[in-house]
C-alpha positions in Angstrom: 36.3 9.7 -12.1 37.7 8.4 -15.2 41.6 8.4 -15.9 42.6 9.4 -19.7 43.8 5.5 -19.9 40.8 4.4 -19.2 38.3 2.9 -22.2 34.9 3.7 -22.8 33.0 0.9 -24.7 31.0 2.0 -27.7 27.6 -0.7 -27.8 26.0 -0.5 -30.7 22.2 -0.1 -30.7 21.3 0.7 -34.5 23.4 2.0 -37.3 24.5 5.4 -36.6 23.4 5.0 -32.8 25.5 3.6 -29.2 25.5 3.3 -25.8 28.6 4.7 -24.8 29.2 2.3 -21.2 32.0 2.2 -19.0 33.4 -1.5 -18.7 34.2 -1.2 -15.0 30.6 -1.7 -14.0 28.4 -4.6 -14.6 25.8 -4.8 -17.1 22.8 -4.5 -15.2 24.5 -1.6 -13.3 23.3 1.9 -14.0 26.3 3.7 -13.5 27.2 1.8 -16.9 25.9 3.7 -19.1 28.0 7.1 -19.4 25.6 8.4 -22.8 23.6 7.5 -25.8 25.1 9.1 -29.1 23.6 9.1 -32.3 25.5 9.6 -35.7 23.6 13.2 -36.8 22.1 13.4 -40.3 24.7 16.3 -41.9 27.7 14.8 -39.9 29.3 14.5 -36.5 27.6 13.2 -33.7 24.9 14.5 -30.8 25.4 12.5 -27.3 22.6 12.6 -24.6 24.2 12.0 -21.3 23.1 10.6 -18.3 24.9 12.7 -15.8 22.9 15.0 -14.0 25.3 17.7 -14.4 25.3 17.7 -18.1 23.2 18.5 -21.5 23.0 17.1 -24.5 26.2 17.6 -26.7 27.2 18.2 -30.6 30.9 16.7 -31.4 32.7 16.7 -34.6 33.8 13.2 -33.7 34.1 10.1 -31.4 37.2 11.1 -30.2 36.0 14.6 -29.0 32.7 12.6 -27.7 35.4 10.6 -25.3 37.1 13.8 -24.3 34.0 15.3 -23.0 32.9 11.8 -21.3 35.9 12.6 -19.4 35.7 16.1 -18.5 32.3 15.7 -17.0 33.3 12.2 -15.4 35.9 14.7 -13.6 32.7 16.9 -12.8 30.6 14.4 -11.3 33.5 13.6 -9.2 34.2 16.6 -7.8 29.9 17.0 -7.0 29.9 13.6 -5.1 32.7 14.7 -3.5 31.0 18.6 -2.8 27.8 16.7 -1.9 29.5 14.2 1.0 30.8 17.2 2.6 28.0 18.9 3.0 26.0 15.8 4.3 28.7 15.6 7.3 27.1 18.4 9.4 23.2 17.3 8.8 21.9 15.7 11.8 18.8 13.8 11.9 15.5 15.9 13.4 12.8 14.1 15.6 10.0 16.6 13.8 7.7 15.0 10.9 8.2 15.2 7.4 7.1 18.6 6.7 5.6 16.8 3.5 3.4 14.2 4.9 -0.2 14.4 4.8 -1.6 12.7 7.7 -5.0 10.2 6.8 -8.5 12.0 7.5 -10.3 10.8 10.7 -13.6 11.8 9.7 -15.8 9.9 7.9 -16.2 10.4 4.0 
């Protein structure tokens, strides 16, 4: 989860386009890469982002683009956090994949 004093780093791709990353992770790493945002034709700015609990966004501005990078960083947070307690009381089963196909034995 990101903390308000914590920096997002605007990459440029093309004018009016970024990668909006967050400089704790590698390059290379795909937690990186927080959105793309593109500058919109009649002003402010649409951002695409790659968290699986969000949708693509309108903003008047980069600074309200940053604000919601944060809310749903505190989103995802609270999910992984959701999703390890729920892992906890699975067990592994002995029974096949209910989803494999097993080969044909007879010939073609």
């Amino acid at each position: 989860m990101l903390t308000k004093e914590q920096r997002l780093v605007w990459e440029p791709l093309a004018p009016g386009s970024w990668r909006l990353c967050d400089p704790r992770y590698a390059e290379g790493e795909v937690q990186r890469l927080v959105a793309y945002v593109e500058r919109s034709a009649g002003g402010g700015f649409e951002a695409v982002w790659i968290s699986r609990l969000a949708v693509p966004s309108w903003h008047a501005s980069r600074t309200e683009v940053l604000r919601e990078a944060h809310r749903i960083s505190g989103l995802d947070a609270r999910a992984a956090r959701k999703g390890a307690r729920r892992s906890e009381g699975l067990s592994s089963s002995t029974r096949p994949d209910r989803h494999c196909v097993p080969a044909s034995t007879s010939p073609g």
